[in-house]
RONUGU-812764 format. One record per residue (C-alpha): residue in one letter; x, y, z. Coordinates in steps of 0.02 Angstrom, whole numbers. Layout:
# residues N
REC a X Y Z
...
This chain:
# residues 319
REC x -3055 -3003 -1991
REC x -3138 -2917 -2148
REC x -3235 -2987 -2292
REC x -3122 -2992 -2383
REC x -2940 -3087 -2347
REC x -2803 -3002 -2397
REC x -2667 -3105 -2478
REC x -2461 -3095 -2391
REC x -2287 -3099 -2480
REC x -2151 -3158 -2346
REC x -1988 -3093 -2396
REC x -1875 -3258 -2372
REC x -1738 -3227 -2504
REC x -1600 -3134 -2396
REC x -1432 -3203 -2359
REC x -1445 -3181 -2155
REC x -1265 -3111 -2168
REC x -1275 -3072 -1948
REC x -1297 -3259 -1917
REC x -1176 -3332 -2027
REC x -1068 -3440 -2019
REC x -1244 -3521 -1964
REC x -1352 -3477 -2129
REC x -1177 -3500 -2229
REC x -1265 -3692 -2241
REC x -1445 -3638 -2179
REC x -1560 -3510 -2233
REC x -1604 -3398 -2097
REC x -1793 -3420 -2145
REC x -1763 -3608 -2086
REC x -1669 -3583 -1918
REC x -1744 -3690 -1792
REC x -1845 -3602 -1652
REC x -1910 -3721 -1508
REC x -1869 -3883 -1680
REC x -1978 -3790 -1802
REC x -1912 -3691 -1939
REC x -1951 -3505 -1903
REC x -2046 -3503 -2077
REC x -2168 -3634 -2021
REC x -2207 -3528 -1843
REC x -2245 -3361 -1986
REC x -2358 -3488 -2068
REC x -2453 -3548 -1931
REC x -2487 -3352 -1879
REC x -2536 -3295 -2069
REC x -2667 -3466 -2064
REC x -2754 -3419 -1888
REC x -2772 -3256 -1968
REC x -2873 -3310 -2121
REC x -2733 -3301 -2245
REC x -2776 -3427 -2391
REC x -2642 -3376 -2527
REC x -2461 -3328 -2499
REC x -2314 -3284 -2600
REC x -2122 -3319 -2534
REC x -1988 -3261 -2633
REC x -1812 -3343 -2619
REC x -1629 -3335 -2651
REC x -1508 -3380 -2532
REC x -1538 -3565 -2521
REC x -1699 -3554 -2579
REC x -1691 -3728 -2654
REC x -1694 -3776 -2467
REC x -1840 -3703 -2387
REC x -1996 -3763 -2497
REC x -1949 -3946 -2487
REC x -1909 -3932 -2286
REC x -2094 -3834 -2273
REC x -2171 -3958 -2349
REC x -2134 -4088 -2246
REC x -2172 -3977 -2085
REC x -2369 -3997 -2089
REC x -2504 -3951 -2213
REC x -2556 -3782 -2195
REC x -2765 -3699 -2300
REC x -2635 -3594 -2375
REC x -2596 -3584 -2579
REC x -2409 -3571 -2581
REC x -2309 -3468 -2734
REC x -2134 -3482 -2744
REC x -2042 -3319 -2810
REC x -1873 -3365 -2872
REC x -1747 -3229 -2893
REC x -1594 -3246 -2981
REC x -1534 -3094 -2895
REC x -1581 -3008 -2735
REC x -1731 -2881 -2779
REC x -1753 -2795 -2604
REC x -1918 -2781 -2531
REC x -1983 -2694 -2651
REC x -1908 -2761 -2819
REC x -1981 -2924 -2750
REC x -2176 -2833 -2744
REC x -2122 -2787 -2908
REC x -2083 -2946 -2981
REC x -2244 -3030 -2913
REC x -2331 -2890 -2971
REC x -2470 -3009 -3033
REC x -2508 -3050 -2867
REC x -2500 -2892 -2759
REC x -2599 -2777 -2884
REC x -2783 -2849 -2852
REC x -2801 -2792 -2674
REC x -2744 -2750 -2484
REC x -2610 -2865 -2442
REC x -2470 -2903 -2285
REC x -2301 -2900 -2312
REC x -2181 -2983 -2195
REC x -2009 -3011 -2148
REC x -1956 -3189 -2142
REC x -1862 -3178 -1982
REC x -1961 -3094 -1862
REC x -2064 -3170 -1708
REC x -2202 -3093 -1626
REC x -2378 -3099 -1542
REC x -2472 -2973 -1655
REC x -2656 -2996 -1694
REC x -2649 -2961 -1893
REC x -2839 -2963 -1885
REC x -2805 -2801 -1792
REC x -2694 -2721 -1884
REC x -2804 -2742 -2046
REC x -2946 -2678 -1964
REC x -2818 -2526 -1901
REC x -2741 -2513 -2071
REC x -2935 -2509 -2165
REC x -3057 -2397 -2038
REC x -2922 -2268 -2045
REC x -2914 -2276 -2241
REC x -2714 -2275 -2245
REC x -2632 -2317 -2403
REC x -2503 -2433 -2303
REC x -2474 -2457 -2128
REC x -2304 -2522 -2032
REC x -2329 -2594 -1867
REC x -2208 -2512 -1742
REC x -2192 -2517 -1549
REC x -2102 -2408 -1429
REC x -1926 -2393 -1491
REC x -1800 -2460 -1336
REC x -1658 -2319 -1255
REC x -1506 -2341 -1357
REC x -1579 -2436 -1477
REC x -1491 -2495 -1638
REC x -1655 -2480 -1752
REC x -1717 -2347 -1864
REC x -1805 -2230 -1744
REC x -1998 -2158 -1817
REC x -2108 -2063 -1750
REC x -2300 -2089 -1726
REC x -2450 -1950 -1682
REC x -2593 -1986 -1559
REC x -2701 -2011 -1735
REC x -2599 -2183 -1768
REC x -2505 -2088 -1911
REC x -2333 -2125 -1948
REC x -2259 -1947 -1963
REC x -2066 -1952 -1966
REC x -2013 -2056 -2082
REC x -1796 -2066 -2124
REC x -1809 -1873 -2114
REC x -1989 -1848 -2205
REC x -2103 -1751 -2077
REC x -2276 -1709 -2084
REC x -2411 -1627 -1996
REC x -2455 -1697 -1831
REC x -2611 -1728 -1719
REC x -2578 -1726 -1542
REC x -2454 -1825 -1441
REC x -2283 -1883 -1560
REC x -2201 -2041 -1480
REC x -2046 -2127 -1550
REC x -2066 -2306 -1618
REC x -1967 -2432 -1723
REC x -2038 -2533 -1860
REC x -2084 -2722 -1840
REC x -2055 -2808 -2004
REC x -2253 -2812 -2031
REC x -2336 -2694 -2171
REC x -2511 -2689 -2244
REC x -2495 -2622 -2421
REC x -2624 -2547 -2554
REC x -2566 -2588 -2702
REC x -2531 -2408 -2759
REC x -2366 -2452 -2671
REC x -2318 -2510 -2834
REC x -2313 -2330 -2916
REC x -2164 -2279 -2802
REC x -2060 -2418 -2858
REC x -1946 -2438 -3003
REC x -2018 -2560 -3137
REC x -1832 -2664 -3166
REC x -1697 -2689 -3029
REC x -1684 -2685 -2829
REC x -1766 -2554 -2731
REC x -1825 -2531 -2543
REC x -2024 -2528 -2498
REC x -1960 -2401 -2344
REC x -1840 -2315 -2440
REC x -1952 -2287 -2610
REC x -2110 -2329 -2564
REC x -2129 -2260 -2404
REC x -2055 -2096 -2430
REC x -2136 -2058 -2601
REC x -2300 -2096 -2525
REC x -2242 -1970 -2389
REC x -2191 -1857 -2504
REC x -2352 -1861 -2589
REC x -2440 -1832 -2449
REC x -2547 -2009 -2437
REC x -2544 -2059 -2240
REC x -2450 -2186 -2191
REC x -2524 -2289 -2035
REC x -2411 -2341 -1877
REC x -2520 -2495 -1766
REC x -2429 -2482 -1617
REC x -2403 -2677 -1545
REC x -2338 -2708 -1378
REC x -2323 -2896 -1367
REC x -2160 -2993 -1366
REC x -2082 -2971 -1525
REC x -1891 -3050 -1590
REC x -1791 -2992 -1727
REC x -1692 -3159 -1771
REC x -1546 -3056 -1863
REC x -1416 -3074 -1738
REC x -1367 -3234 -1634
REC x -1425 -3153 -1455
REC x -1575 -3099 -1540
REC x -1608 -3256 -1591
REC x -1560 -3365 -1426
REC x -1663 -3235 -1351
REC x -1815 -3282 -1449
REC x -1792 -3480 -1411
REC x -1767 -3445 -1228
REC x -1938 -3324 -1208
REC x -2027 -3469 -1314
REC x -1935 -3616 -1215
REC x -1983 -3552 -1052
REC x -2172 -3503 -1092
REC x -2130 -3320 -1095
REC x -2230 -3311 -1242
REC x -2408 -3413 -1271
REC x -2450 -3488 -1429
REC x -2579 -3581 -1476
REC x -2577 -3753 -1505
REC x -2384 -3760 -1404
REC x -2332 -3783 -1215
REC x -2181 -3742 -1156
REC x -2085 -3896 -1095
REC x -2054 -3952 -927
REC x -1900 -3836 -866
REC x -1899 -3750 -1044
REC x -1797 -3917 -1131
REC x -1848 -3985 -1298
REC x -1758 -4136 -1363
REC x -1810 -4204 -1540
REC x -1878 -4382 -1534
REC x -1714 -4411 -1658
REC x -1589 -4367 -1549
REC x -1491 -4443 -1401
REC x -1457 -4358 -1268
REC x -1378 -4458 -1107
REC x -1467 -4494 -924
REC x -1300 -4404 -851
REC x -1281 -4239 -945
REC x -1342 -4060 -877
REC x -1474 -4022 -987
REC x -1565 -3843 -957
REC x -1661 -3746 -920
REC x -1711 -3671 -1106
REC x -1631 -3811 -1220
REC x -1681 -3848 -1413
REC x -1620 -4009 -1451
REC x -1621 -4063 -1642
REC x -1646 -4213 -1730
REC x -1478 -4316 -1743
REC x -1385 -4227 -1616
REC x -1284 -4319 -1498
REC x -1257 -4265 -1306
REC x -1154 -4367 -1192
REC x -1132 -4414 -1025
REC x -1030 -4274 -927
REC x -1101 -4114 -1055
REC x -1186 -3963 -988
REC x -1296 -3883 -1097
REC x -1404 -3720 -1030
REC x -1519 -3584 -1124
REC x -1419 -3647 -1296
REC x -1495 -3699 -1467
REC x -1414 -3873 -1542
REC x -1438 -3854 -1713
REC x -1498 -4039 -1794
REC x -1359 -4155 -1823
REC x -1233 -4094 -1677
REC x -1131 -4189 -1585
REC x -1066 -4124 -1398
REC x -927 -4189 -1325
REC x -920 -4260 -1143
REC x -805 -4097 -1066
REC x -928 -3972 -1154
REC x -991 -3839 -1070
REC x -1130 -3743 -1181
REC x -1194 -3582 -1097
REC x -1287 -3480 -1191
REC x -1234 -3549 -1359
REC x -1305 -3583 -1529
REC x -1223 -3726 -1602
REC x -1195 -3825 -1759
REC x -1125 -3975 -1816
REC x -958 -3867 -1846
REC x -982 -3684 -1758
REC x -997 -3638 -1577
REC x -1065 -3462 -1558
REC x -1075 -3395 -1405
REC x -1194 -3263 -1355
REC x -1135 -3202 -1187
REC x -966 -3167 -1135
């Protein structure tokens, strides 16, 4: 890591509309990924790399997620809450916490994403190259549903949402990852009042200006928790010990059960079950690769494959 620590914004305020009816009652920020709030497994990644002061803006809910974060564990990180009393977008949120973005290099990330990068590395990417902002990106999938880019054999991001420019070698196609690291001359592409888009304004007026834009290509597992599959998907590679974190071991055959809930001798539990505090399984349930949300209660003819479920919504993930 460099001398000098950057600061991070997470951008928590959205309303997760692709879960809901899940974050109708939950923010996505807070969904529970192997009984941990996603937030808290960001957190733990920003602190192993060095991060010691952090802004989080809110809306949706937001009265929900400091209180629950709090009580999660104590993390060498200066917390500041951004309250907005209407969404801001990405950038409208930089904008708004201008105070604390304008002093220096900082990471901006998206509140539901789940990955393996090495931030370390992508700083030291982002500042030996001398980019004004970097995305990180990796290879985008056939028939993907994300916003394709392109990338050049210098580690340039060079087709941008129809903004080309001159290339150095190779050009491969990528997607972005929901991780930036920002100058804080991002702040003269954005409007000074109102919502606006760090990709959409930023990105394309720094383009447009010719500053170069850096792409750190990560290959490492990586989840976008937007959708309910996506999500499932994440729990199930974490569950199973697909993916290695420190300081957590997958549990034996991939099924977690909360200390606060009760789950029957005689149900089918697994393989790659969450179980939350307060839930209730009986004696006769089945329950495999599915996420019980805290508080749920399963009756005994239930058969939960691939499900993510709440005290009142079922949502199945496979057909």
């Amino acid at each position: 890591m460099s001398e000098i620590t950057p600061r991070a914004f997470v951008l928590a305020a959205g309303f997760g509309t692709r879960l809901s009816p899940l974050t109708d009652k939950l923010p996505k920020p807070l969904m529970p990924l192997a009984n941990r709030p996603l937030l808290a497994w960001i957190l733990d990644k920003l602190e192993r790399a060095g991060i010691q002061d952090l802004a989080i803006n809110l809306h949706h809910l937001g009265e929900m997620i400091p209180p629950v974060l709090e009580g999660e564990k104590s993390w060498n990180i200066q917390i500041c809450w951004s309250r907005e009393d209407t969404i801001l977008g990405t950038g409208g949120a930089l904008v708004k916490m201008r105070s604390f973005v304008q002093d220096g290099t900082f990471f901006l990330v998206n509140g539901d994403i789940f990955s393996t990068v090495d931030l370390g590395s992508v700083l030291e990417f982002h500042r030996s190259h001398g980019f004004a902002a970097t995305m990180v990106v990796r290879p985008l999938p056939v028939n993907s549903d994300f916003t394709p880019l392109r990338r050049d054999s210098s580690g340039r991001l060079v087709e941008f949402k129809g903004i080309q420019v001159k290339t150095t070698g190779q050009v491969e196609p990528c997607m972005f990852c929901g991780i930036h690291v920002l100058e804080p001359r991002i702040l003269d592409y954005l409007p000074e009042h109102g919502f606006s888009c760090v990709n959409d304004q930023g990105y394309s007026g720094m383009m447009k200006d010719g500053l170069k834009i850096g792409a750190f290509m990560y290959h490492g597992p990586w989840f976008d928790m937007g959708t309910p599959s996506r999500y499932l998907d994440a729990s199930v590679a974490l569950l199973s010990g697909q993916i290695s974190l420190p300081g957590f071991d997958a549990p034996k055959n991939g099924v977690l059960v909360d200390p606060g809930a009760r789950v029957s001798a005689d149900a089918e539990i697994g393989p790659n079950v969450s179980i939350g505090s307060g839930c209730h399984v009986p004696a006769g349930a089945v329950v495999r690769s599915s996420i019980l949300l805290p508080d749920t209660h399963v009756a005994s003819d239930d058969i939960l494959d691939c499900c993510i479920v709440s005290p009142d919504t079922v949502i199945r993930t496979r057909p």
